[in-house]
C-alpha positions as CSV (number, residue, x, y, z in Angstrom):
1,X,-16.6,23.4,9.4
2,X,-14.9,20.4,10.2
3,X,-15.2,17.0,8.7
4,X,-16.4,13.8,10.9
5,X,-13.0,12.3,10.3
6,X,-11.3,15.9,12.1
7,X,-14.0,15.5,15.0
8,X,-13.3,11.7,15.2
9,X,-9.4,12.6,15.1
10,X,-10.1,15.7,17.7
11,X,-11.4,13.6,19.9
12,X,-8.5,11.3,20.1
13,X,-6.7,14.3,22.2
14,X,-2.9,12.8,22.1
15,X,-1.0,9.6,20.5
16,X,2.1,8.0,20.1
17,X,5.1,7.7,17.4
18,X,7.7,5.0,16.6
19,X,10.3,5.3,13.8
20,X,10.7,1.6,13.2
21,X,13.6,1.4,10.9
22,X,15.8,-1.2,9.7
23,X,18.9,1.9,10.4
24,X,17.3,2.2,13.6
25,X,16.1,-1.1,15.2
26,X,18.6,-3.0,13.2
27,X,21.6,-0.1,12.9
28,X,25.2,0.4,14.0
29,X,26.8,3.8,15.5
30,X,24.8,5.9,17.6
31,X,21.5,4.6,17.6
32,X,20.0,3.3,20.9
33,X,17.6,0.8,19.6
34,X,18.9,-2.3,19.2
35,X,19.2,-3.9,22.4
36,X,22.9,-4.6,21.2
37,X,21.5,-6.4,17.9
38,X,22.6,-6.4,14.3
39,X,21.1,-9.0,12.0
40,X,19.3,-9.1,9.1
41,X,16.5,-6.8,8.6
42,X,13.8,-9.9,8.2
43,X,15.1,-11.2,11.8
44,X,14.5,-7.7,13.1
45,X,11.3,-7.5,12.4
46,X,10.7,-11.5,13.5
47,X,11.8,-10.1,17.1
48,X,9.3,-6.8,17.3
49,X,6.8,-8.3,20.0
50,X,3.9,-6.0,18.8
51,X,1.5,-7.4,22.0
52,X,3.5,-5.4,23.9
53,X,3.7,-2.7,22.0
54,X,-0.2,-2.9,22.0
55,X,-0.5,-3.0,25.8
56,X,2.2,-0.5,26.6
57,X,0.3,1.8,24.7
58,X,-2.7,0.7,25.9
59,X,-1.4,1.2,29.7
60,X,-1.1,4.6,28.8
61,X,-4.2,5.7,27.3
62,X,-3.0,6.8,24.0
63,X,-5.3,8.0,21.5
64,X,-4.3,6.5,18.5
65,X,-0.2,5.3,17.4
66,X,1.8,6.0,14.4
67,X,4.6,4.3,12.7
68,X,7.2,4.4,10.2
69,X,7.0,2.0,7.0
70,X,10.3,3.2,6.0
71,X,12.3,6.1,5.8
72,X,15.1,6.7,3.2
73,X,15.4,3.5,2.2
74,X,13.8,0.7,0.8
75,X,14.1,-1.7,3.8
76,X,10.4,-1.4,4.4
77,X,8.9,-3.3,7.6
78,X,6.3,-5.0,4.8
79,X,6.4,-6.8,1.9
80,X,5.9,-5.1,-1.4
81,X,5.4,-6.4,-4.5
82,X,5.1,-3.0,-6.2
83,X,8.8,-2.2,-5.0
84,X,10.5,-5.5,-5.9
85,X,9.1,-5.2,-9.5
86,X,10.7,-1.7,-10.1
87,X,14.2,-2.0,-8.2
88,X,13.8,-6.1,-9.7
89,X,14.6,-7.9,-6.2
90,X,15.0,-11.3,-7.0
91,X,12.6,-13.7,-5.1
92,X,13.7,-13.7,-1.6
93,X,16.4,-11.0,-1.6
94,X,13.7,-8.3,-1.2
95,X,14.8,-5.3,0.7
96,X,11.2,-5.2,2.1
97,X,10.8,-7.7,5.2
98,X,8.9,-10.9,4.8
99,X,6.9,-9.8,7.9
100,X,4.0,-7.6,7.7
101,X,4.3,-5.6,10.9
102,X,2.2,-3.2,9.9
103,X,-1.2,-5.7,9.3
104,X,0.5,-7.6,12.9
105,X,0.6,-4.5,14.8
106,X,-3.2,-3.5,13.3
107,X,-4.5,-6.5,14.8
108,X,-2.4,-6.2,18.3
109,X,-4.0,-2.6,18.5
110,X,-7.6,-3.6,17.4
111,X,-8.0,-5.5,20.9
112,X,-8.1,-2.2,22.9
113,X,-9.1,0.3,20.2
114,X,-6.0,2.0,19.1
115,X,-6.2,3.4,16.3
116,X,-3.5,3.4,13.7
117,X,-1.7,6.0,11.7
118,X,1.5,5.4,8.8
119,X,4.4,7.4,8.1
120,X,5.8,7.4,4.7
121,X,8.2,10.1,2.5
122,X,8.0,11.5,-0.9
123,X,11.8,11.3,-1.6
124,X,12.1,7.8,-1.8
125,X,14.8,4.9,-0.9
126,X,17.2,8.0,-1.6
127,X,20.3,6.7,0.8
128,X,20.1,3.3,-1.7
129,X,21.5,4.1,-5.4
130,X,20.1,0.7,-7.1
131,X,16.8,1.8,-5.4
132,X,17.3,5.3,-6.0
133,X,18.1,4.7,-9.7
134,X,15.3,2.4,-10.7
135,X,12.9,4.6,-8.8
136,X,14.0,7.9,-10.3
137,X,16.8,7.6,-12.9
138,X,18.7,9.2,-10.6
139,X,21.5,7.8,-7.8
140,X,22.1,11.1,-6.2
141,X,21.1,11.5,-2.6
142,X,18.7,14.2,-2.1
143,X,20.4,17.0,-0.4
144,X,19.1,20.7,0.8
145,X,18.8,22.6,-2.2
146,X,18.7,19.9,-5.0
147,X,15.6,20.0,-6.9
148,X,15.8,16.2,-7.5
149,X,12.1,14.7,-7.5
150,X,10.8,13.8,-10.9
151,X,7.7,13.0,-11.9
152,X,8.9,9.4,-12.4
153,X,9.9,8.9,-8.7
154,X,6.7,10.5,-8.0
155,X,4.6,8.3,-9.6
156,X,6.5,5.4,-9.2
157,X,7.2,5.8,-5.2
158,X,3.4,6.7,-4.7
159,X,2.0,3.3,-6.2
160,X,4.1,1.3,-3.4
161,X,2.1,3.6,-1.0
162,X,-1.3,2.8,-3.4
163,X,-0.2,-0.8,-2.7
164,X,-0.4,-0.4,0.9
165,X,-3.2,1.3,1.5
166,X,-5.5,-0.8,-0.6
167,X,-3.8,-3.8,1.6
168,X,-4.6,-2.4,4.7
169,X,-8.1,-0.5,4.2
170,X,-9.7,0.7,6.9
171,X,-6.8,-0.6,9.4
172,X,-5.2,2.7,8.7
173,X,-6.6,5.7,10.1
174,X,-4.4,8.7,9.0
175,X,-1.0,9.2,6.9
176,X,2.0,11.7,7.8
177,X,3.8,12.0,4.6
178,X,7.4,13.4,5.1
179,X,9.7,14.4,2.2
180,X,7.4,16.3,0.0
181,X,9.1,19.6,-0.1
182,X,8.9,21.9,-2.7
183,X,12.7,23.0,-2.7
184,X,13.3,19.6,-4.1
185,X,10.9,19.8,-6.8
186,X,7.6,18.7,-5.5
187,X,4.3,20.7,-6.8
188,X,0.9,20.0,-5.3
189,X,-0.1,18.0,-8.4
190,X,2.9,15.7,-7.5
191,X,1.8,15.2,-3.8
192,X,-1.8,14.9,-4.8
193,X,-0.8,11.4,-6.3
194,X,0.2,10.4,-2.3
195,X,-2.9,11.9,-1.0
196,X,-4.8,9.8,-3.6
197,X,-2.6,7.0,-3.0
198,X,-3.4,7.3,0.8
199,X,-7.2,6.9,0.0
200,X,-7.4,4.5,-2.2
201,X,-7.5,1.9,0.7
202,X,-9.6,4.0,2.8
203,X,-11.5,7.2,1.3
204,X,-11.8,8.6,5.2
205,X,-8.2,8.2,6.1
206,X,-6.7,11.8,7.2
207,X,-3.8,13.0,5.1
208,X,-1.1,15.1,5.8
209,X,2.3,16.3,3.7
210,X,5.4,17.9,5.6
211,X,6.1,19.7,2.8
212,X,8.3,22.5,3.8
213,X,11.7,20.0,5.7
214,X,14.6,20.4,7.2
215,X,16.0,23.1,5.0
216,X,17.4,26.6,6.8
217,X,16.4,25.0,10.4
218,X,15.6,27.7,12.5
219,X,14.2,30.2,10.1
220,X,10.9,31.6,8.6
221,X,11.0,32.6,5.5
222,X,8.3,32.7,2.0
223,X,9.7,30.3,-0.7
224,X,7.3,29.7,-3.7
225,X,6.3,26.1,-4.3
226,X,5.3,25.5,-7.9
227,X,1.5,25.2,-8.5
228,X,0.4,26.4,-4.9
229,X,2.0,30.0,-4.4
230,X,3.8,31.1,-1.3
231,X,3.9,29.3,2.0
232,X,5.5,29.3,5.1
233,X,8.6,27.2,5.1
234,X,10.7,25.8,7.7
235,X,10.6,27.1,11.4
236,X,11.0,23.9,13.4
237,X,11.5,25.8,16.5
238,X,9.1,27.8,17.9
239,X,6.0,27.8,14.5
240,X,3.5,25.1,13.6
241,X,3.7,26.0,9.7
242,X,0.3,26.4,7.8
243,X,-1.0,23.4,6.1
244,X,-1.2,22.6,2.1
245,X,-4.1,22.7,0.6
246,X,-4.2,19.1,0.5
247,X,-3.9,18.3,4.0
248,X,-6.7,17.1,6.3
249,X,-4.5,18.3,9.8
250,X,-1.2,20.5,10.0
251,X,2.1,18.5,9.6
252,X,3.0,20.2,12.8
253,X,6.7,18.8,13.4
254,X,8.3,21.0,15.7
255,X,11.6,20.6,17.9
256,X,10.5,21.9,21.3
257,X,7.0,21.6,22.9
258,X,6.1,25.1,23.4
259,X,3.5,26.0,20.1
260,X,0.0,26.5,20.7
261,X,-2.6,26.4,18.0
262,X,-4.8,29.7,18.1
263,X,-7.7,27.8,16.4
264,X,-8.8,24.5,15.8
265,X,-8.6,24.4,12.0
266,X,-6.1,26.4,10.3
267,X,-7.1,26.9,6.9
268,X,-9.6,24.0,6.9
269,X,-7.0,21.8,8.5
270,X,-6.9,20.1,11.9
271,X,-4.7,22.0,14.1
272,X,-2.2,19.0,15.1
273,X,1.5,19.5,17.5
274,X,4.4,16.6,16.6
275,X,7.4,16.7,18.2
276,X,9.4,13.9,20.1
277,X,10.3,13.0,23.7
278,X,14.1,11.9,23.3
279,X,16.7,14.0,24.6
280,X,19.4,14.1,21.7
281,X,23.0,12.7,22.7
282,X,24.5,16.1,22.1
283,X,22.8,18.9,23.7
284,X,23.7,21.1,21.0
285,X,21.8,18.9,17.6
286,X,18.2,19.6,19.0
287,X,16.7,18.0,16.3
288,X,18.2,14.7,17.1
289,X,15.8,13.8,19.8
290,X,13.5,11.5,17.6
291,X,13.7,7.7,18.3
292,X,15.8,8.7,21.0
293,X,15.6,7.3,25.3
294,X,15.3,9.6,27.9
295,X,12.4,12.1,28.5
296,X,13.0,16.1,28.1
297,X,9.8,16.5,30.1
298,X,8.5,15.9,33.6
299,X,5.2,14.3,33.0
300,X,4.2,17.5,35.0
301,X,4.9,19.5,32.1
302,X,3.8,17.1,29.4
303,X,0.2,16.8,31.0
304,X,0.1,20.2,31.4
305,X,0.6,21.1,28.0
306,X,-1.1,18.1,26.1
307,X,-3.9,19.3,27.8
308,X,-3.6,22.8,26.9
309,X,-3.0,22.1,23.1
310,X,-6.6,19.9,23.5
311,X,-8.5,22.9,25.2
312,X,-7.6,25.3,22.4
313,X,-8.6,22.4,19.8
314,X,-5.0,21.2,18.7
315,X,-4.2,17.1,18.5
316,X,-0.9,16.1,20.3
317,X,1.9,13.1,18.4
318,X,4.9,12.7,20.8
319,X,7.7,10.5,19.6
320,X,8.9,7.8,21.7
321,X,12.1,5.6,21.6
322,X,10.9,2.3,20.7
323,X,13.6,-1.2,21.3
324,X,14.0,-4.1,19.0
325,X,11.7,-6.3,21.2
326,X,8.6,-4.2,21.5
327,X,9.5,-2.0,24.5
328,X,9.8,1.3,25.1
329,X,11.5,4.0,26.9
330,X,11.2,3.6,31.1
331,X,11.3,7.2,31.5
332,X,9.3,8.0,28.3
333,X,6.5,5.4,29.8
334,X,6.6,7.5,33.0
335,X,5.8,10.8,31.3
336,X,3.3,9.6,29.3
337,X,1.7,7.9,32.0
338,X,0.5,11.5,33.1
339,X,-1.3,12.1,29.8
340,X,-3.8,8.3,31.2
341,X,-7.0,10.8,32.1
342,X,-7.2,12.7,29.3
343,X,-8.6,10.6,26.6
């Protein structure tokens, strides 16, 4: 039977997702988010117009929006005390912003009744060695393979989630937790310290852990993780993979919007599709889509399958390329625009 958070969450049909990162927003190379921009990461996040971001998504319908706090990195797009005690920032050289765009973008969203979701990892500010190393001992980057994650990073990396979550309360509606993957040393007593962390601000938030990652893209295979048994790991293609035991809805990243849940709740979870809209710069990386412009669906096809996924009981996440000022993709506007009558 499912919980009145799943039916509350259900009944949001279809939302939105921004990875708002200080290598994205603020970044150099290939990323197509800056609006030509590179600054400081507390200027970035003075410029994110989050009004607009509110009635964008508010022009469209959308059920509820989620966002990145970070990703890899400590640059987080809040303050944190928690962090600068345990990399020891000095005060005002914090790698965390000054702004708090998450408690901003909360209050933007409140005036039409968005509801909000954060995204956080489990393998910490792993691209940043001083981070890395006072979170975890260790400096190495995580890579496929590597079983890396200590109970020290763990612990340590949850409380700046704790933090959070007791900052924001009931703001926060739901958690997607990337980065928790067994193959680099995560058990489910280690993740249940970031599903405990995600409800200490708000006991009815939903929780979620994408615990199986990026490793051997493409196929399906059993890998053990230790403490939970066998599961099925890694088919970003064409699989939604079957939740934890810890998780309130399915993880359900996937490269290509073509996976239909076959119940509502899989194994007590919500069934729940996330994928994103961006068409990848080269055709051949599939899985560079995310945070990207452009729209790989007509909003024919979008409405048709959003729709779909909602009949058979599934919730829909679509990624959308989000600018340094606020505003999003044309195109990606467009096709969401179709989605407008379904909530």
């Amino acid at each position: 039977m499912a919980t009145p958070a799943q039916d509350w969450f259900l009944s949001r049909k279809w939302g939105v997702f921004f990875h708002y990162l200080e290598q994205a927003q603020n970044g150099e190379g290939n990323f197509h988010n800056t609006n030509g921009s590179k600054t400081d990461w507390n200027s970035c996040t003075r410029e994110l117009d989050v009004e607009k971001i509110a009635r964008q998504l508010h022009e469209v319908n959308a059920g509820f929006v989620g966002i990145t706090l970070t990703q890899c990195s400590p640059h987080l797009c809040v303050p944190s005390e928690t962090l600068d005690e345990i990399v020891g920032y000095a005060s005002g050289n914090s790698a965390a912003s000054n702004r708090d765009v998450v408690a901003d973008l909360s209050d933007a969203l409140a005036k039409y009744d968005i509801p909000l979701f954060l995204y956080f990892t489990g393998d910490g500010p792993m691209n940043d060695p001083e981070a890395m190393t006072a979170f975890s001992g260790d400096a190495r980057r995580i890579n496929p393979g590597d079983k890396l994650v200590s109970k020290e990073l763990a612990a340590k990396w949850s409380a700046v989630m704790r933090e959070l979550s007791l900052r924001y309360g009931k703001k926060v509606s739901g958690w997607w937790v990337d980065g928790l993957y067994g193959p680099i040393g995560y058990d489910f007593e280690m993740m249940q310290q970031f599903k405990d962390a995600a409800r200490a601000g708000n006991p009815d938030s939903l929780f979620t852990a994408n615990y199986y990652g990026c490793f051997d893209v493409g196929t399906e295979k059993m890998v053990e993780i230790p403490g939970g048994g066998e599961t099925i790991f890694a088919d970003f293609f064409h699989h939604v993979v079957k939740p934890t035991p810890l998780d309130d809805y399915t993880s359900g990243e996937v490269d290509c919007l073509d996976v239909y849940p076959t119940q509502r709740l899989v194994d007590g979870a919500q069934a729940f599709v996330f994928s994103f809209l961006g068409i990848p710069e080269y055709p051949a990386q599939v899985y560079n889509g995310w945070g990207a412009p452009g729209c790989k669906y007509s909003p024919t096809y979008l409405k048709k399958y959003v729709k779909q996924v909602n009949d058979l009981g599934g919730v829909v996440m679509l990624d959308a390329c989000l600018y340094r000022d606020g505003h999003m993709d044309a195109d990606q506007v467009e096709a969401l625009m179709a989605l407008k009558e379904l909530l």
